[in-house]
Structures are given as structure tokens and as C-alpha cells.
N, C-alpha and C positions, 0 to 999 in steps of 0.2 A: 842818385839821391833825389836827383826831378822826377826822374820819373817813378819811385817811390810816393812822392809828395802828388803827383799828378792823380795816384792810382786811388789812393787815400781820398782826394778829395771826391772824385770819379763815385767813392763805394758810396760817402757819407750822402752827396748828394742822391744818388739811387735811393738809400735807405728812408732820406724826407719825401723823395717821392711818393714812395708807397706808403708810407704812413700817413702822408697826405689824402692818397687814395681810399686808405682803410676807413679814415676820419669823416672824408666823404662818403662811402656807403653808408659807414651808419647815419649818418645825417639821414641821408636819403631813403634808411631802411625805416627808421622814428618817422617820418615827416609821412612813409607809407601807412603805417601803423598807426600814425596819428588819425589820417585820412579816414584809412577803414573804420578805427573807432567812432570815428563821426558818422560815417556811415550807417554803423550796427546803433547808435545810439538814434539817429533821424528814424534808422526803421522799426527799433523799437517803441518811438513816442506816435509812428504812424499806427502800428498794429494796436496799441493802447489806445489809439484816440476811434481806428474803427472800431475796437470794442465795444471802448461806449457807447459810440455812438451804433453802433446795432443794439444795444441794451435797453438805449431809450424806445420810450413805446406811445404811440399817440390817445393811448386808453387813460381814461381818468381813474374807474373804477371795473373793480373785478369783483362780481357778485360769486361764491358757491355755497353750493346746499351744504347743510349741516343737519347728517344722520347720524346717530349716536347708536340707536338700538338695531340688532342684537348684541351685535360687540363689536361696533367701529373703532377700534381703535387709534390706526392712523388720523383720523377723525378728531379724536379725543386728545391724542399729543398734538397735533400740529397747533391746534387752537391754546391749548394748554400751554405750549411755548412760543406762541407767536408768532411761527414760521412763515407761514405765507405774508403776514403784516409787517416783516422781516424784509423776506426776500424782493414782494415786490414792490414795499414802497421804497427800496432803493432805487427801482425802475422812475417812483414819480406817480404809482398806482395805489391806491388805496382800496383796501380788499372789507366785505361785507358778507355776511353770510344769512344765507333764505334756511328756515327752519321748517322745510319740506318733507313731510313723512311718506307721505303718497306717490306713490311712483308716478302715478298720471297727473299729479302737481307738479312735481319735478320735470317730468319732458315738457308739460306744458309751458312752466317756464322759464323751459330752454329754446323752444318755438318764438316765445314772445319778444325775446331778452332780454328777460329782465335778471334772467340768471346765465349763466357763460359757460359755468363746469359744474357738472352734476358730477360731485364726490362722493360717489356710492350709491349707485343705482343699478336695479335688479336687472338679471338680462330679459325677464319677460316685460319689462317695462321700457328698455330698448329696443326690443325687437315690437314689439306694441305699437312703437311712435313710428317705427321707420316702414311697418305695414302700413299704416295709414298718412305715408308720405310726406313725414318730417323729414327735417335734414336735422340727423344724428347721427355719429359716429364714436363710436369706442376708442379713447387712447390707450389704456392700458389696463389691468386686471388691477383690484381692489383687495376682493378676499374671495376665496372657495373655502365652502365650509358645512359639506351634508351632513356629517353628524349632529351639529347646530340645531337642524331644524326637525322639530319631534310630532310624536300624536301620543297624545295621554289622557288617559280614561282612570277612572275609579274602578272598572271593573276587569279583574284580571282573567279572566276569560279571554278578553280579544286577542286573543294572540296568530291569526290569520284575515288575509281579506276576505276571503268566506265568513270569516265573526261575525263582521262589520255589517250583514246586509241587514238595510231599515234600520240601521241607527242611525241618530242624528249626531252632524260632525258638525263643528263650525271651525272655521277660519277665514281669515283674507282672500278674496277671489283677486287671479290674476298675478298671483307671489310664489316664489318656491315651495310654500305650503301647501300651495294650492296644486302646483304640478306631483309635491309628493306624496298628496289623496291620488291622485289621476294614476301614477305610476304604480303603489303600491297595490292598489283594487285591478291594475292590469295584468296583475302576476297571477289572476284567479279569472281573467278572460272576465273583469265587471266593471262597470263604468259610474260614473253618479248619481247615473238613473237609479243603481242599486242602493244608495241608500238616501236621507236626508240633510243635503247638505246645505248649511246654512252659511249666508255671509255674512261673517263679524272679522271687528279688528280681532287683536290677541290677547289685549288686556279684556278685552267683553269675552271672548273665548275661553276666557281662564276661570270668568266670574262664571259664565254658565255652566264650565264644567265643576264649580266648588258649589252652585247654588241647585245643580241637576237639572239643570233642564238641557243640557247635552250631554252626550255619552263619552263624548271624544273631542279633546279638542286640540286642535294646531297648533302648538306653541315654540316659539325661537328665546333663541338666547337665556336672558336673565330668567325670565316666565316660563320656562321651561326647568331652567336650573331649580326655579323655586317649587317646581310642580313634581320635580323628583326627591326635593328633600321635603315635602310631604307625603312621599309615600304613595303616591301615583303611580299605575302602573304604566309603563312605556310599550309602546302599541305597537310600535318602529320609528326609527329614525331617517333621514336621508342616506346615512351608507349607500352607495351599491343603486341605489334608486333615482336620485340626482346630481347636481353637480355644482349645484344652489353656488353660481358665480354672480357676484356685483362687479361692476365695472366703474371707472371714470371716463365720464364723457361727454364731448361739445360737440358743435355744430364742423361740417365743413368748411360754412364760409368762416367761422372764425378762426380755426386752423389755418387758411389761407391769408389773412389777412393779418392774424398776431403771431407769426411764429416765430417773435422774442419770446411773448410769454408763455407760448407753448415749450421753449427750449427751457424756460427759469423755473415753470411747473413739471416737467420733469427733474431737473435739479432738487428742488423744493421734495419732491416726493422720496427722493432719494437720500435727502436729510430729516424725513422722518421714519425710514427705515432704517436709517443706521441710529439716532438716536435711542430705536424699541430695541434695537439689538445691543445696546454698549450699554444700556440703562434697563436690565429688565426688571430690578426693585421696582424701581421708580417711575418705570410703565405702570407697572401692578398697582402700583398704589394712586399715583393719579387716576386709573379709567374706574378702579372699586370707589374713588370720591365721586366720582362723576355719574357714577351709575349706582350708587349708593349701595354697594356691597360690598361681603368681606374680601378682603384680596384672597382668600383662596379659595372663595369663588371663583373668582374672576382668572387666573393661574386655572382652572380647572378647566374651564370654557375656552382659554385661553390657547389647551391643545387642540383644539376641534380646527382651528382657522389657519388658513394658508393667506397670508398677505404680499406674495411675493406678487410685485409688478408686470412684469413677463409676460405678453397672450404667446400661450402655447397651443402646439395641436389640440390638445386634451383640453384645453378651454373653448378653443373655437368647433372641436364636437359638440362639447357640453352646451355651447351656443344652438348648435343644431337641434338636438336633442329636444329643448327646450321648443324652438319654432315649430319643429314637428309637432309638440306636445300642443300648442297653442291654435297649431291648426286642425288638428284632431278635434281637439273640446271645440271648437267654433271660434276661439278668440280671437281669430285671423281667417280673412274670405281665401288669400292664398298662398302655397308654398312659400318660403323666402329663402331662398339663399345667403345665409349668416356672413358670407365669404365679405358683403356687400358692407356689412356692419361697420368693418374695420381700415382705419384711415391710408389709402392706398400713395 
């Protein structure tokens, strides 16, 4: 009977043993868990704290151009919503914009700095600054858009560059207009010498050709749109002939020196393409307010444009394309290497 009573007590104590033990691992297994939690939580509050503090930026203000015509659009939302006044005065930046229409206002001042990001600048006005040995550099595509840019005459004869010789053309010198006189008079082995060409903007190019004292004139976007629904005949367009790219772009040294806000201007650019994409009512009708046409105008013009961000091959020929074209007419003393343009 002892030694039943011996055997009994023998198990029971066994049995507190290891429940003891049990009691203890998990203590031991929480107080591990706890630990790591403290751990994942410290390195969470570390990776949030260098967030921010890489977010902060020692810039006050962030000047960009604001070009509307022929049909900026990203242009036109971003400001329409805010965006960049958005994004980066969460940085602590307050953003301004230069109402530069001129390409060679615009490099220049980005030369000076009194502007940072040129938002929508031609590649022949790129490649223009960086010949004459500015520091410019391309971030990323804007818009391609040759259909866009037209030649329109009242006389429906023209219909080859052989037509063309000794008539007077006008448009913008040093613009994709200008590369797509040069281009399309080369499909006939003829140059500018062949006819008379005149420098004007595009709205004086429109007036000449409705007032006649030009045969032909250059015209983009809206001015164009409004010159076909008069009944103008269309002479050619960029199809096939150009490659009429703008781009966004700053200096080197400022790429080096802000590449917060070169990370949050990409961001930023990215939340006004998905806004044109999830909202395209509502694109239409804000850039037809802004540009004072009907929206199906603007839906019309609207398919001419590729606004995807992206430099691709096919942009950085069209790059070329372009330099060749600029050294050809004299606009550049020598070859460039486009390859140089873009931020390495």
C-alpha cells in the first residue's frame, strides 16, 4: 500500500514538474515575442523617421514654367488641382510658376535660376541650350504629338513640296514647325532657300494667313483645330515627318543636389497621369475651360498626343532626328550626341 502511496505521489509530482516547465516556456516564449515586438515596432518608428527626414528639403521655393498651348494638358490638371502645391508644400516648399512661352526664355531661365523645371519644353530648345553649353538635362517625356503640328493654306493646290516653291510660309523659327517646313520640302531634295519663309509666332501666322499676306501657315494645336474648321486646306501635318517631342527638364546640378524633389516630382507626375486617366470627363472639360473650347474640340486633339512619361528608344531618335535637323539648317555650329541630353 506504501509503496502504491509512494508511486502516486512520485507521478503527481512529475506531473507539476512539467507543467511548471510548460508555464515557463511560455512565459519565456511572450517575454520573446514581446521583445521582438519592440524591436519591429523601434524599427518601424526608425524607417518612418528616415523617411522623413529624407523628405525634408532645404529648398524654399520651386519655380516651373507654365505652358498651356497647343494642348498641355498635364500642365493644365496639375495646376487645376493643385498638385505640385500639394505635394511639395508638404516638403516645406512652396511651388511658383514662370509663364514662359518661348523656348529660349525658358532655357534661359533655367541657366539663371530663376526657374528649376522646365514643364514642357521643345527638344529643339533643349538641344539648342545644351549646344551652346548649358547645363540641361532631360528627366522624362511630356508629350509626342506630330499630328498636332499642321501647314495650312487657303489654296488647295498645295498639295506637294514641289507646290510650295516661292511661297511665303510663316511660323516660329527654331519649333517643331519649323523642323516640319525643313523636313517636308526635303522629301522634294528643297530647302528654305526654296521658298519665302517668314518668322512669326502662330497666332500672327494664323492672322497672315486669314488676312493673305501668307500662303501657308504653321499652325499647332487649337490654331490649327480652328483653321480646319474653317475650311483651310491642310498642306501636311507631322505624321511620318517628326516626332514633335517636349520633354521635362532641369539642370544637372539641381538633380544632384535635390534628389528629394526630384523623387516627389516624379511622384507628382505620376498623380497627374492617373488622375487624366480615372477622370477623362473631367480632364475634357477642365483644359476646354482653360483653353476656351468646346470639349469636343479638345477630345479631338486630344487623340493626336502621347503623354506617357517613359524616354524611349523612339524618343531618344526622335531626339536625334531633331539635332541632325538643327545642324543641317545652321541652328547648331556642331553635331550633338542626344545620348548626352539625358540624366545618366
Amino acid at each position: 500500500m506504501r509503496k502504491w502511496i509512494a508511486l502516486g505521489l512520485a507521478a503527481c509530482m512529475t506531473v507539476s514538474a512539467l507543467t511548471g516547465c510548460g508555464s515557463a516556456k511560455k512565459e519565456t516564449e511572450a517575454e520573446t515575442t514581446v521583445a521582438e515586438s519592440s524591436v519591429e515596432e523601434t524599427s518601424a518608428e526608425e524607417t518612418t523617421a528616415e523617411e522623413s527626414e529624407a523628405a525634408k528639403s532645404d529648398l524654399d521655393k520651386l519655380v516651373f514654367t507654365y505652358v498651356t498651348s497647343p494642348l498641355n494638358v498635364p500642365t493644365i490638371i496639375e495646376k487645376n488641382q493643385g498638385i505640385f502645391a500639394k505635394d511639395f508644400g508638404e516638403m516645406g516648399i512652396t511651388t511658383e510658376y514662370a509663364e514662359l512661352t518661348s523656348g529660349a526664355d525658358q532655357t534661359q531661365a533655367l541657366a539663371s535660376g530663376d526657374v528649376q523645371v522646365l514643364y514642357a519644353v521643345g527638344a529643339t530648345s533643349v538641344i539648342l541650350s545644351a549646344a551652346n553649353g548649358a547645363d540641361i538635362k532631360v528627366l522624362n517625356m511630356y508629350s509626342r504629338s506630330p499630328k498636332a503640328f499642321c501647314m495650312y493654306s487657303k489654296d488647295d493646290t498645295l498639295t506637294s513640296p514641289e507646290s510650295l516653291k516661292g511661297k511665303t510660309i510663316a511660323g516660329p523659327t527654331g519649333t517643331n514647325l519649323h523642323e516640319l517646313l525643313v523636313s517636308y520640302l526635303a522629301q522634294a531634295d528643297m530647302t528654305l532657300d526654296d521658298v519665302n519663309y517668314v518668322n512669326m509666332s502662330i497666332p500672327d501666322a494664323k492672322a497672315g494667313l486669314d488676312g493673305g499676306s501668307v500662303d501657308v501657315a504653321l499652325l499647332a494645336g487649337a490654331t490649327a483645330y480652328n483653321a480646319e474648321k474653317q475650311g483651310y486646306h491642310k498642306v501636311t501635318d507631322g505624321e511620318g515627318l517628326i516626332k514633335a517631342i517636349i520633354a521635362v527638364a532641369t539642370t544637372q546640378k539641381f538633380y544632384d543636389e535635390h534628389p528629394e524633389v526630384i523623387a516627389q516630382l516624379e511622384k507628382s507626375q505620376q498623380e497627374i497621369a492617373d488622375f487624366m486617366k480615372e477622370n477623362p470627363d473631367e480632364t475634357m472639360s477642365i483644359v476646354a475651360k482653360e483653353l476656351d473650347l468646346d470639349e469636343d474640340a479638345v477630345k479631338e486633339m486630344y487623340d493626336y498626343y502621347d503623354f506617357s512619361l517613359d524616354i524611349t528608344d523612339d524618343d531618344k531618335d526622335g531626339f536625334q532626328k531633331t539635332a541632325d535637323f538643327m545642324l543641317e539648317s545652321g541652328m547648331i555650329d556642331e553635331a550633338l550626341d542626344v545620348n548626352t541630353l539625358f540624366i545618366q
